[in-house]
Structure formats: C-alpha cells, structure tokens
N, CA, C and O atoms as a CHARMM CRD file, in Angstrom:
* protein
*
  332
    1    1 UNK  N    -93.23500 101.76900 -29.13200 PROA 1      0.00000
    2    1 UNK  CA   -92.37600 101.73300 -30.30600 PROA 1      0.00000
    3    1 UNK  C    -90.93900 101.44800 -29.89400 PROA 1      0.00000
    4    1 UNK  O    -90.14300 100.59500 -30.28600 PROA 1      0.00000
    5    2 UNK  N    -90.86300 102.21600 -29.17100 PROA 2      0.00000
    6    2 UNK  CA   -89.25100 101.84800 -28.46200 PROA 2      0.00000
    7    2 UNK  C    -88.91800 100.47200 -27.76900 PROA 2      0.00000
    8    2 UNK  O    -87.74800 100.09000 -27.80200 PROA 2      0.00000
    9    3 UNK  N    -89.67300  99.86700 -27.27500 PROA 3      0.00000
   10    3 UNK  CA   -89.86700  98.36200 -26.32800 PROA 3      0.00000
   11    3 UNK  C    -89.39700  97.62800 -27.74400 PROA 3      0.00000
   12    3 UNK  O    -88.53900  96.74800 -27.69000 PROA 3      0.00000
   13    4 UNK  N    -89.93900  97.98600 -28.90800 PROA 4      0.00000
   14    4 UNK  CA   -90.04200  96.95400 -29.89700 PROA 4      0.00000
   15    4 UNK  C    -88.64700  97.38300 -30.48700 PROA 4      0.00000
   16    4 UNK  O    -88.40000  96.51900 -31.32800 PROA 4      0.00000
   17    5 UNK  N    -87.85600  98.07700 -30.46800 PROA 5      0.00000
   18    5 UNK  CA   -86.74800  98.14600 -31.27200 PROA 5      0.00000
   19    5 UNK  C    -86.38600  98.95100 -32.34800 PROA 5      0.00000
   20    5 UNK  O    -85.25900  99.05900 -32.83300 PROA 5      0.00000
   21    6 UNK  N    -88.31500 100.00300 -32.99500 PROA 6      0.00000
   22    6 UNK  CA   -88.11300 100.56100 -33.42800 PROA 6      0.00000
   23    6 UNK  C    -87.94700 102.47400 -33.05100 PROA 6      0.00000
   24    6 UNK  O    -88.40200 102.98300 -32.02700 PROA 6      0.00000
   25    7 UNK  N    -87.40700 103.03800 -33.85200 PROA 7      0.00000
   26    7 UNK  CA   -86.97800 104.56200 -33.74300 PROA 7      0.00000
   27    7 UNK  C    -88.56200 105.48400 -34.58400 PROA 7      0.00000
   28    7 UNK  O    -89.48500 105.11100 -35.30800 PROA 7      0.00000
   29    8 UNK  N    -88.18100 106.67300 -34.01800 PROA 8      0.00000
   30    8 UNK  CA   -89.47200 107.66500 -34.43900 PROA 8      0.00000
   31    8 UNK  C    -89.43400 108.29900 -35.04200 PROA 8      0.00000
   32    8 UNK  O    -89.21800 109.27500 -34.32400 PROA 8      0.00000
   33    9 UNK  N    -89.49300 108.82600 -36.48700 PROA 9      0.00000
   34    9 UNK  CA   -89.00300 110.21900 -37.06500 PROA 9      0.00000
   35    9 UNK  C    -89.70300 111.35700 -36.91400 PROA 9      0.00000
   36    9 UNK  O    -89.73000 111.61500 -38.11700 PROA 9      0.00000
   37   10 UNK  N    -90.05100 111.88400 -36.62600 PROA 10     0.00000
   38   10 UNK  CA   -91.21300 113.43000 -37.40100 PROA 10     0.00000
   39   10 UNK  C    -90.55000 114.25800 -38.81400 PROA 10     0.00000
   40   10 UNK  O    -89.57500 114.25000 -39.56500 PROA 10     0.00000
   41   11 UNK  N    -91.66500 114.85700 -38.59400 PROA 11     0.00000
   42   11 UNK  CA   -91.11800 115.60100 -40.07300 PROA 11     0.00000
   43   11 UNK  C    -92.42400 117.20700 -40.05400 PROA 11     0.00000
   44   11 UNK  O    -93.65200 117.12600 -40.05000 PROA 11     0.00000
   45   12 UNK  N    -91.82100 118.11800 -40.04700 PROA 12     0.00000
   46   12 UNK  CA   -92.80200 119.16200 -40.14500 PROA 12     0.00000
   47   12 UNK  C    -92.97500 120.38900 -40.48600 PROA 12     0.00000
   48   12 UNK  O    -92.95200 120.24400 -41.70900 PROA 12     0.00000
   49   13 UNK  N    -93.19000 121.90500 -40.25600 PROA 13     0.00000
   50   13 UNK  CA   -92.64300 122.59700 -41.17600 PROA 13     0.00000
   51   13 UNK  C    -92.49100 123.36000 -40.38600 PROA 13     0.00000
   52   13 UNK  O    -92.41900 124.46900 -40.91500 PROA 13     0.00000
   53   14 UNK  N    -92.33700 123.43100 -38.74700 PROA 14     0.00000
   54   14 UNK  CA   -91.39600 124.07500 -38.00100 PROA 14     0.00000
   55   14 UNK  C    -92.30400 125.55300 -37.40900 PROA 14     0.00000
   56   14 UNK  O    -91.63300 126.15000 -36.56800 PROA 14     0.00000
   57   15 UNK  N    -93.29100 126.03400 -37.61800 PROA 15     0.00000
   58   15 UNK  CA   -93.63600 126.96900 -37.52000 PROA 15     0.00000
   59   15 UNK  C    -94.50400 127.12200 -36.24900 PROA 15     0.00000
   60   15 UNK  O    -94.77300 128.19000 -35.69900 PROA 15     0.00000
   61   16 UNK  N    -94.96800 125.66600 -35.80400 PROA 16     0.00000
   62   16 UNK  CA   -95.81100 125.83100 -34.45500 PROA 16     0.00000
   63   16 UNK  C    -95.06200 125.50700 -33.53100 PROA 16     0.00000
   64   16 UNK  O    -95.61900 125.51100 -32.43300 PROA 16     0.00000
   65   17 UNK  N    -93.58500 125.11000 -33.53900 PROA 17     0.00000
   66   17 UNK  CA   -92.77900 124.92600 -32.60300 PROA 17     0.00000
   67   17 UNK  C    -92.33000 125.84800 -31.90200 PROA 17     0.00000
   68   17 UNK  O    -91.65600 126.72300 -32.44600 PROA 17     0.00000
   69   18 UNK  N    -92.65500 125.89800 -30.15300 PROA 18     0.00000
   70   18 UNK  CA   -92.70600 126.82100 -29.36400 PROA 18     0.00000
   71   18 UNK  C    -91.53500 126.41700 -28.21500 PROA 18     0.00000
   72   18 UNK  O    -91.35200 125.22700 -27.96000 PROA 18     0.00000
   73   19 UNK  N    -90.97600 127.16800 -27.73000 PROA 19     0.00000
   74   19 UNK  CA   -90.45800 126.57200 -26.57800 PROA 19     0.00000
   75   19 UNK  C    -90.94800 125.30400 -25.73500 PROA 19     0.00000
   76   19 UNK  O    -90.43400 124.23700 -25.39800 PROA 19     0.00000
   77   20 UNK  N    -92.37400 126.01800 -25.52700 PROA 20     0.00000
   78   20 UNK  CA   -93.01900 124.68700 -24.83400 PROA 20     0.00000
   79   20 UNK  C    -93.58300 123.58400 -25.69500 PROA 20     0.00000
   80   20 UNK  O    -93.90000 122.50700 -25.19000 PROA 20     0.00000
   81   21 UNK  N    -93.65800 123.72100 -26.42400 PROA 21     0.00000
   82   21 UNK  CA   -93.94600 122.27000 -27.80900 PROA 21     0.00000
   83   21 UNK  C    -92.70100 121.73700 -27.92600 PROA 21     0.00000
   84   21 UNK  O    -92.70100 120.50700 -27.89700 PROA 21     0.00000
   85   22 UNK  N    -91.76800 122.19400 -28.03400 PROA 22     0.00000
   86   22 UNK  CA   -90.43600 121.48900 -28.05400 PROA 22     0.00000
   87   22 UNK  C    -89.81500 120.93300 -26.75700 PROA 22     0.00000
   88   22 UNK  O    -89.15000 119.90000 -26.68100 PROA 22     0.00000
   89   23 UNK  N    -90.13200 121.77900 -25.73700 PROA 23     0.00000
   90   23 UNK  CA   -89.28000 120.91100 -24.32400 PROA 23     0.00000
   91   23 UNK  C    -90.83200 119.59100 -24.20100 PROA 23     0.00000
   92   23 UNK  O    -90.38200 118.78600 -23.38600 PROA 23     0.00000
   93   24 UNK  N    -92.07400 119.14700 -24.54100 PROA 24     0.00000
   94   24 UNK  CA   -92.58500 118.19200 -24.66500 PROA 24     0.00000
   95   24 UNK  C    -92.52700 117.68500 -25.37600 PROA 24     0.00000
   96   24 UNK  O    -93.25900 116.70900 -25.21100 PROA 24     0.00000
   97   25 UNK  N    -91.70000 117.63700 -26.93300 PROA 25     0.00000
   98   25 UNK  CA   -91.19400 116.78100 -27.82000 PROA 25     0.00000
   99   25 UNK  C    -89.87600 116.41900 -27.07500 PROA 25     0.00000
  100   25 UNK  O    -89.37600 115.45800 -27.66000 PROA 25     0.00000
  101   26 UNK  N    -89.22400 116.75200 -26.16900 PROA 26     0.00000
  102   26 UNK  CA   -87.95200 116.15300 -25.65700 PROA 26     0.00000
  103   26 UNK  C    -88.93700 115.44900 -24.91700 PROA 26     0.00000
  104   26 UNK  O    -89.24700 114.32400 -25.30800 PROA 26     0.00000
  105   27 UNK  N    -89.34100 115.81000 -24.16300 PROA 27     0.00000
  106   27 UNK  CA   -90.01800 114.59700 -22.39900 PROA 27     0.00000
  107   27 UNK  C    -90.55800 113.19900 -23.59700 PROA 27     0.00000
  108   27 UNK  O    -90.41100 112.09800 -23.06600 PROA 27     0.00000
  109   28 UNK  N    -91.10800 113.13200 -25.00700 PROA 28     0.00000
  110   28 UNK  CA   -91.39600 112.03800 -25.21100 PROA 28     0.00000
  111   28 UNK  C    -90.10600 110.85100 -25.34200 PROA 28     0.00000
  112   28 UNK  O    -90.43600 109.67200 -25.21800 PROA 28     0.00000
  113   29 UNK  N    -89.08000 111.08500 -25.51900 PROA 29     0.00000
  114   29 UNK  CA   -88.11900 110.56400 -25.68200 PROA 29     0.00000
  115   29 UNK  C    -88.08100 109.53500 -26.66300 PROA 29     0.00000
  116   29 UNK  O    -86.94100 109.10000 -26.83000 PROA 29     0.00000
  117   30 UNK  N    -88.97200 108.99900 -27.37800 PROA 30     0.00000
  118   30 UNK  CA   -88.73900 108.20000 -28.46600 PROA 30     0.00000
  119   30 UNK  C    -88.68100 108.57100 -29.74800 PROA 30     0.00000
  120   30 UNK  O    -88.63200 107.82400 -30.72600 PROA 30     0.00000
  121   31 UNK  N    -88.68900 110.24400 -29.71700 PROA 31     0.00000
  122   31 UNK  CA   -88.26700 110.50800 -31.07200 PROA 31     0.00000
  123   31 UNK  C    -87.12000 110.88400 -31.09300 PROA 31     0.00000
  124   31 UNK  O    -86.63600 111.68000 -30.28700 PROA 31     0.00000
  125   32 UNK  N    -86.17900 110.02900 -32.60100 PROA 32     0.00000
  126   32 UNK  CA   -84.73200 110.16400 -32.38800 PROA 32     0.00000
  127   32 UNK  C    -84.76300 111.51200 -33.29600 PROA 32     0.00000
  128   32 UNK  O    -84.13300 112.55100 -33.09800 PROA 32     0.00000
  129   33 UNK  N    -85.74400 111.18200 -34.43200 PROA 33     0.00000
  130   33 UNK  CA   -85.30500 112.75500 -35.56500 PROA 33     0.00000
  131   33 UNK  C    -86.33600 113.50600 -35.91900 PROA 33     0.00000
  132   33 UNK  O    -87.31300 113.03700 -36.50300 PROA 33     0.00000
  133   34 UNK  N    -86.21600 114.71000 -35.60700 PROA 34     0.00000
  134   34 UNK  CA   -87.04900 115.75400 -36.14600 PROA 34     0.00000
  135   34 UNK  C    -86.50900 116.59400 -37.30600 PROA 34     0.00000
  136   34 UNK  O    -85.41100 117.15000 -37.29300 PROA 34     0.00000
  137   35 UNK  N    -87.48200 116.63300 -38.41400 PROA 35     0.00000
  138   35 UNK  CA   -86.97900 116.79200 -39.60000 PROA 35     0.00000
  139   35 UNK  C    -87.57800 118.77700 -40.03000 PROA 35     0.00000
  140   35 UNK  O    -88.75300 118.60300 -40.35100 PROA 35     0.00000
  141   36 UNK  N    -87.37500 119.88800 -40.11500 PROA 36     0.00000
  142   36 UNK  CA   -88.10100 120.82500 -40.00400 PROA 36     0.00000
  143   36 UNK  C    -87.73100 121.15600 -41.69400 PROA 36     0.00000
  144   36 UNK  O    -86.58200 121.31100 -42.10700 PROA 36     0.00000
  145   37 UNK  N    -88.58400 121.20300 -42.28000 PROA 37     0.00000
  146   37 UNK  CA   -88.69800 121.48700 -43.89900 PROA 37     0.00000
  147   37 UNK  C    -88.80300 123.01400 -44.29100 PROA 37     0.00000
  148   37 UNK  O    -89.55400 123.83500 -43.76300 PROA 37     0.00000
  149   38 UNK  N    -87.88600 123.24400 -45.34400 PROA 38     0.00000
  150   38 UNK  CA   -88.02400 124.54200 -45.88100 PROA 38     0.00000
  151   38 UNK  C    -87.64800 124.62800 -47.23300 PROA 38     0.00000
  152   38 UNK  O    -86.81800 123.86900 -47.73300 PROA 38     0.00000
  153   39 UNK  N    -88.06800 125.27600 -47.67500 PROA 39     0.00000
  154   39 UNK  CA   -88.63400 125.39000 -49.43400 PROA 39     0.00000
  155   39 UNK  C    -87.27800 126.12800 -50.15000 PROA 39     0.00000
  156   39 UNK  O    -87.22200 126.66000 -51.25900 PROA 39     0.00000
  157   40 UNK  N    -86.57400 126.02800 -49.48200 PROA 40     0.00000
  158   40 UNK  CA   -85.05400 126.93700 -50.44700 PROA 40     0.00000
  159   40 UNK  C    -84.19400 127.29000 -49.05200 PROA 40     0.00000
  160   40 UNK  O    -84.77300 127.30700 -47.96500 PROA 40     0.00000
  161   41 UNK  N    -82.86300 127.55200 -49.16800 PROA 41     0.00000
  162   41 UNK  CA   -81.84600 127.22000 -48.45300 PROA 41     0.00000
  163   41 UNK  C    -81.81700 129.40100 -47.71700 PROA 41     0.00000
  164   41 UNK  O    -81.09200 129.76900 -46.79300 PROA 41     0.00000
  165   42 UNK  N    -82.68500 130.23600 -48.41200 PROA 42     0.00000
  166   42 UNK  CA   -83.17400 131.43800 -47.62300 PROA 42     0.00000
  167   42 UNK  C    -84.33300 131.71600 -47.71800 PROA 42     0.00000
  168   42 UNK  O    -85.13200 131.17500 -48.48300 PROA 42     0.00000
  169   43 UNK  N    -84.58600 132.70800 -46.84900 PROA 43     0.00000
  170   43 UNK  CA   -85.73200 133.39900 -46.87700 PROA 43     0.00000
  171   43 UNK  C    -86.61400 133.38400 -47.56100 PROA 43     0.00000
  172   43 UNK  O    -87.78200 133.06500 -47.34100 PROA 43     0.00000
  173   44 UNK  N    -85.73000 134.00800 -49.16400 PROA 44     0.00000
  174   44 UNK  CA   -86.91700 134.55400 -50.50600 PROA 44     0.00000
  175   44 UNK  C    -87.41700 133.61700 -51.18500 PROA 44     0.00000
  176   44 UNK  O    -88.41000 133.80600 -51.88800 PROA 44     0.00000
  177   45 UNK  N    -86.81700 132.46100 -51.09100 PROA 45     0.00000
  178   45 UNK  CA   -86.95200 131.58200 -52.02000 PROA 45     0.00000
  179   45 UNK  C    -88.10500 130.59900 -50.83400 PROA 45     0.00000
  180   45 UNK  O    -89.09200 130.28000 -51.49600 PROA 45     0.00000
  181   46 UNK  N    -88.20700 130.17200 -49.63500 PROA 46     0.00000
  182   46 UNK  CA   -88.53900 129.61100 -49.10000 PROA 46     0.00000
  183   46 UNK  C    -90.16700 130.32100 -48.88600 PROA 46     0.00000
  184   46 UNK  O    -91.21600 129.67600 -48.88200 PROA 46     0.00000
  185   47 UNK  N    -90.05700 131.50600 -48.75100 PROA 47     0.00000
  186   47 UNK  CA   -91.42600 132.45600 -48.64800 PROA 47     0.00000
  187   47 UNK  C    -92.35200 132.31200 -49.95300 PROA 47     0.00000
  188   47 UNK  O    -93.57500 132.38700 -49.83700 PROA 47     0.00000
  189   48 UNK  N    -91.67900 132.08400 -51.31600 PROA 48     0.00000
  190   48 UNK  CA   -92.14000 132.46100 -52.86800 PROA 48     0.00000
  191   48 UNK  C    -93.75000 131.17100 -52.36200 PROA 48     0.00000
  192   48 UNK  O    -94.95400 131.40100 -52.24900 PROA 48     0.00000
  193   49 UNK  N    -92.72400 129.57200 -52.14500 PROA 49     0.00000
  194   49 UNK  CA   -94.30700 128.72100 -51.90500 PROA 49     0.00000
  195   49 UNK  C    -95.03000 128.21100 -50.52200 PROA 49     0.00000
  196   49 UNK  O    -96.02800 127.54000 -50.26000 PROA 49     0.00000
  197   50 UNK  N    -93.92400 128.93000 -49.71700 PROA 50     0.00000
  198   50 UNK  CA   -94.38500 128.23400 -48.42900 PROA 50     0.00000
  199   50 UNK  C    -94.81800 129.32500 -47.21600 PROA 50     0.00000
  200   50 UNK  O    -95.68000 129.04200 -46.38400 PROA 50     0.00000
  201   51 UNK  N    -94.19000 130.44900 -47.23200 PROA 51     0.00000
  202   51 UNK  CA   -94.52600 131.89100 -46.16500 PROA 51     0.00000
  203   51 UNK  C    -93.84300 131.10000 -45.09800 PROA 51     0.00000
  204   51 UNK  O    -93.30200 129.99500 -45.13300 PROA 51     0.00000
  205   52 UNK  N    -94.06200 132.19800 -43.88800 PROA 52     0.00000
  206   52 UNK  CA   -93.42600 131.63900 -42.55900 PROA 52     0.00000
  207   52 UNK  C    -91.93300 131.27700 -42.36100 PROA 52     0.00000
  208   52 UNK  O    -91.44200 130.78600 -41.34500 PROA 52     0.00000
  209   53 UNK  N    -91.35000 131.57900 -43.41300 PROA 53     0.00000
  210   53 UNK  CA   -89.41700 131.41200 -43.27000 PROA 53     0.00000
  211   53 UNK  C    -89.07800 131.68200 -41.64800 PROA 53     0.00000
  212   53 UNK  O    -88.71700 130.82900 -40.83700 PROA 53     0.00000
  213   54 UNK  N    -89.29900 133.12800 -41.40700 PROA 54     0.00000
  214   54 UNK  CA   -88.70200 132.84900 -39.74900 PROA 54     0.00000
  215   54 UNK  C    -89.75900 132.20500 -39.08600 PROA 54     0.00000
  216   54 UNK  O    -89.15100 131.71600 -38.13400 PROA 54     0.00000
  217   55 UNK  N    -90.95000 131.87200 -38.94800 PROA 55     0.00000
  218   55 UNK  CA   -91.27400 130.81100 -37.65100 PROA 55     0.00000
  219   55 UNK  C    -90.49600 129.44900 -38.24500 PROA 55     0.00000
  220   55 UNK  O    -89.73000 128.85900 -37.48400 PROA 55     0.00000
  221   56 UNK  N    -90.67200 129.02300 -39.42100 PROA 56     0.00000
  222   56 UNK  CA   -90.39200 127.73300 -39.04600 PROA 56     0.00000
  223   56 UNK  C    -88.27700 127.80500 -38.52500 PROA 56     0.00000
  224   56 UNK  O    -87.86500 127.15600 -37.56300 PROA 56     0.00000
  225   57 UNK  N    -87.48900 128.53900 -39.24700 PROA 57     0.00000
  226   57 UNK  CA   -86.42100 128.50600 -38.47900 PROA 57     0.00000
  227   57 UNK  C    -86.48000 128.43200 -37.01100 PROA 57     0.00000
  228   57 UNK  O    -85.91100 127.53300 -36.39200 PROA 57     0.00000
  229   58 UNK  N    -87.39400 129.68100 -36.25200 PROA 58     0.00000
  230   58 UNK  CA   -86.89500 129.44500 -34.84000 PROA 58     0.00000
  231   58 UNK  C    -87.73000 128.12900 -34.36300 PROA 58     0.00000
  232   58 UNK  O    -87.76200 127.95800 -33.14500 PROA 58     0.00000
  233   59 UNK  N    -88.24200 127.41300 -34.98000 PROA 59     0.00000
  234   59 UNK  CA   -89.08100 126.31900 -34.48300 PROA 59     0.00000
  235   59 UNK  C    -87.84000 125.36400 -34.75400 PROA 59     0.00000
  236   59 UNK  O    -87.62600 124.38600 -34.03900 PROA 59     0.00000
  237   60 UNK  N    -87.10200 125.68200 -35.74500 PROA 60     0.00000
  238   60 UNK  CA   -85.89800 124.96100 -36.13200 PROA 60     0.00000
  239   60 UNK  C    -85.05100 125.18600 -34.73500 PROA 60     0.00000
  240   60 UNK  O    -84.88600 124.18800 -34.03400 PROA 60     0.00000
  241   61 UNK  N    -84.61900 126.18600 -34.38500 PROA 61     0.00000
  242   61 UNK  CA   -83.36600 126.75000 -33.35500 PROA 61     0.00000
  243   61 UNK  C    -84.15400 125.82000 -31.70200 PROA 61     0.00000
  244   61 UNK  O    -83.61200 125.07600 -30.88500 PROA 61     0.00000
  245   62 UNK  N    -85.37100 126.25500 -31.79000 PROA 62     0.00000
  246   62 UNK  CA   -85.97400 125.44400 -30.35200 PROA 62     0.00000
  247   62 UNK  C    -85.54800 124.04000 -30.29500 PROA 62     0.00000
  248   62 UNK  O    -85.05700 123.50800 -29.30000 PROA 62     0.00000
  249   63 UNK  N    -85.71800 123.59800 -31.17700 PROA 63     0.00000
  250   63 UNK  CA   -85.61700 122.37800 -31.33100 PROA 63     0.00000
  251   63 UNK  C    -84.08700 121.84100 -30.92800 PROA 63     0.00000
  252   63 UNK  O    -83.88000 121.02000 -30.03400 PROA 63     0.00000
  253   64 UNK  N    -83.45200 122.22100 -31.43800 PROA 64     0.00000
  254   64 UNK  CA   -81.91100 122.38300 -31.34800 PROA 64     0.00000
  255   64 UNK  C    -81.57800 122.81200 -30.09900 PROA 64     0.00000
  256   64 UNK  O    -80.60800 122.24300 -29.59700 PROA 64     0.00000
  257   65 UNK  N    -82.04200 123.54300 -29.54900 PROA 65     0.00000
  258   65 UNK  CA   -81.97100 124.25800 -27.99700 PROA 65     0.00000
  259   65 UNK  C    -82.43200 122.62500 -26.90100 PROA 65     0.00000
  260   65 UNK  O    -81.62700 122.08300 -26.14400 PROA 65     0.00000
  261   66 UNK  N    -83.76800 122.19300 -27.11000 PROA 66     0.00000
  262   66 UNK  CA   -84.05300 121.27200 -26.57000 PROA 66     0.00000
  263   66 UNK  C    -83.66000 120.03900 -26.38600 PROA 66     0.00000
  264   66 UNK  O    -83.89500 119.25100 -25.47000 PROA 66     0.00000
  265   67 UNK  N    -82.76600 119.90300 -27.76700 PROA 67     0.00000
  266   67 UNK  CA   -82.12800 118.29000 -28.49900 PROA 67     0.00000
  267   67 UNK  C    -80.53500 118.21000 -27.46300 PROA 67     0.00000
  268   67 UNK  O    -79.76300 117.31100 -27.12800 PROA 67     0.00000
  269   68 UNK  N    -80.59400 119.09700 -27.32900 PROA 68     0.00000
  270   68 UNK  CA   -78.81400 119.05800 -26.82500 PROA 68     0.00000
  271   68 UNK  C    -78.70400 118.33100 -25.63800 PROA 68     0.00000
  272   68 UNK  O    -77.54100 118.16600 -25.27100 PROA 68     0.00000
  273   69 UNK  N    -79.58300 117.84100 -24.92100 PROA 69     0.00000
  274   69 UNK  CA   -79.61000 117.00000 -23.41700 PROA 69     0.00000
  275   69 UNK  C    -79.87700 115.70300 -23.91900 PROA 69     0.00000
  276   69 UNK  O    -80.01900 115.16500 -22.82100 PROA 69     0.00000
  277   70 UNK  N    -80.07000 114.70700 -24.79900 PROA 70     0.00000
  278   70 UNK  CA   -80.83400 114.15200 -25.22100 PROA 70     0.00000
  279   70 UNK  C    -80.70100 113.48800 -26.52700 PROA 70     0.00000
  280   70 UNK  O    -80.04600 114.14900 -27.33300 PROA 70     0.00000
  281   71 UNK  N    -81.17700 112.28000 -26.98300 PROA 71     0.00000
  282   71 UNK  CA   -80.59400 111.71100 -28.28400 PROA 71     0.00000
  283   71 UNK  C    -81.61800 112.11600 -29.35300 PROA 71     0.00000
  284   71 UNK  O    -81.50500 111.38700 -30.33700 PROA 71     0.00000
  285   72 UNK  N    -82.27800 112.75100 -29.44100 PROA 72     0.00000
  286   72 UNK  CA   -82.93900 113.78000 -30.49100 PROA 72     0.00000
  287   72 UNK  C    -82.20400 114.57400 -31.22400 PROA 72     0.00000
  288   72 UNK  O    -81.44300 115.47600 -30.87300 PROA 72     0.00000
  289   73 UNK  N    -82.50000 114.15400 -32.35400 PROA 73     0.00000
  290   73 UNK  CA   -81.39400 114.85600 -33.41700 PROA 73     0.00000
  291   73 UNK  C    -82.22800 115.69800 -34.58700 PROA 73     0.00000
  292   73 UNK  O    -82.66000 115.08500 -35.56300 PROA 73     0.00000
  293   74 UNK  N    -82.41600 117.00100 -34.45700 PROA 74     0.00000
  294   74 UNK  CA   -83.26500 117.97100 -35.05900 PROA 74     0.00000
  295   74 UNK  C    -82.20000 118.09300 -36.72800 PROA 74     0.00000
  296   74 UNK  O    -80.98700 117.90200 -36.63900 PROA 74     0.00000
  297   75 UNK  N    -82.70600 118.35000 -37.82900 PROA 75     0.00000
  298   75 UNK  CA   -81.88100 118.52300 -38.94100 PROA 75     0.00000
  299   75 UNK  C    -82.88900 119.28300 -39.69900 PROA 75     0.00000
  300   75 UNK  O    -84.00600 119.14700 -39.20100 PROA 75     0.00000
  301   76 UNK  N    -82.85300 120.27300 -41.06600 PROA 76     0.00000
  302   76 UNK  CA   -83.09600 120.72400 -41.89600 PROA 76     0.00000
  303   76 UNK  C    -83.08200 119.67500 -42.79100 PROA 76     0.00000
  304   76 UNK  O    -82.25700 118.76700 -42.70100 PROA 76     0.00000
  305   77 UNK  N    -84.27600 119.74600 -43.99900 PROA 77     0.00000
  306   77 UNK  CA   -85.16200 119.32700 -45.44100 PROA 77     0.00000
  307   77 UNK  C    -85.19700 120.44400 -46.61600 PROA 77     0.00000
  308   77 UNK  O    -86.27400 120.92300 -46.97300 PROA 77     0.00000
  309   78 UNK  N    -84.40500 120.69500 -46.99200 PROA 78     0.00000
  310   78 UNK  CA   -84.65900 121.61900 -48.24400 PROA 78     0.00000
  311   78 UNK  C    -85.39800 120.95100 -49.12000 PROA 78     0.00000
  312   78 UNK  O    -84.95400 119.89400 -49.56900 PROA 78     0.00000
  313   79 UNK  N    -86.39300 121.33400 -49.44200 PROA 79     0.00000
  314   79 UNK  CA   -87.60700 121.12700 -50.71600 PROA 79     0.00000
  315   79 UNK  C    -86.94400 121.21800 -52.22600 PROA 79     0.00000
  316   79 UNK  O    -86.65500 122.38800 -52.47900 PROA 79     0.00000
  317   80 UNK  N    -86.66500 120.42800 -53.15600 PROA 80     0.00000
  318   80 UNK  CA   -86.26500 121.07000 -54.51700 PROA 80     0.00000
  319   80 UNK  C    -86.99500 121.92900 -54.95800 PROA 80     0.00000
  320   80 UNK  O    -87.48500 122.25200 -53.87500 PROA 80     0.00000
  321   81 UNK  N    -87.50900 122.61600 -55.71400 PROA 81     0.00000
  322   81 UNK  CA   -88.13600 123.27300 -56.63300 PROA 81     0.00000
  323   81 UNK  C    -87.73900 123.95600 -57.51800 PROA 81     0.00000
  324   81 UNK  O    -86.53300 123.91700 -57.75900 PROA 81     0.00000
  325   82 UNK  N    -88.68500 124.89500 -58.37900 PROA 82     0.00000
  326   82 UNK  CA   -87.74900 125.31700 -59.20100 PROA 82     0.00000
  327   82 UNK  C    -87.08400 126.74900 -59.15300 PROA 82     0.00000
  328   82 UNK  O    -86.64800 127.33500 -60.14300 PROA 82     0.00000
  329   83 UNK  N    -87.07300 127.13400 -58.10600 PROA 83     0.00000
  330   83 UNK  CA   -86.49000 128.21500 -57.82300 PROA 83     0.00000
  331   83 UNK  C    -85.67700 128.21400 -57.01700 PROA 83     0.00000
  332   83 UNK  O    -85.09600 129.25800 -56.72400 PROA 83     0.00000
C-alpha cells in the first residue's frame, strides 16, 4: 500500500488494544491513523450503548504512548447519538 502512494486508516473501538497490540501496530508502519471510537465524550454516556469506556480509553492512551516515535497519528471518534 505504501509502494503505491497510498496511506492506511484503522478505525476501532479501542478495547483490545494492549501494550503489545499497539507496539505491533507501530512495527507495521503503514498505518498513518488510528481512529478509537466512543459513544459520548464520558463515561456514562459512552457505557449507556457501547460498555467498556475504560478499556477502550487506555487502548486509546497505548496507542498514543506508541505513536510518539513515529508518523502514526492515534485520534478520538465521538459517535452522535441521542444522548
């Protein structure tokens, strides 16, 4: 993908991201953005449809921990809904 010119996104909901899942999402190096999704901007609101608020954050923070050597750029997805 990279030879050809194009970039990689992911997108996911952050919760199986482990230290070691994340320092092997850095070694691939062709992903520029990892996108970690959450259902409301805290906790209560993010738990009401999705559960798992703190794994997927620290899957969020790993990520961020790992990105900093590297042109991987980890960001937050807030979900609209109606709450």
């Amino acid at each position: 993908i990279k030879e050809l010119g194009f970039g990689l996104s992911m997108v996911t909901n952050g919760t199986l991201i482990t230290s070691k899942i994340a320092q092997k999402l850095k070694e691939l190096v062709v992903i520029q953005y990892i996108q970690v999704s959450l259902d409301g901007h805290n906790e209560k609101i993010h738990n009401i449809t999705r559960s798992d608020f703190k794994k997927a954050f620290n899957g969020f923070k790993m990520l961020v921990k790992f990105a900093q050597s590297i042109e991987m750029s980890p960001s937050i997805g807030i979900v609209v809904n109606k709450y």
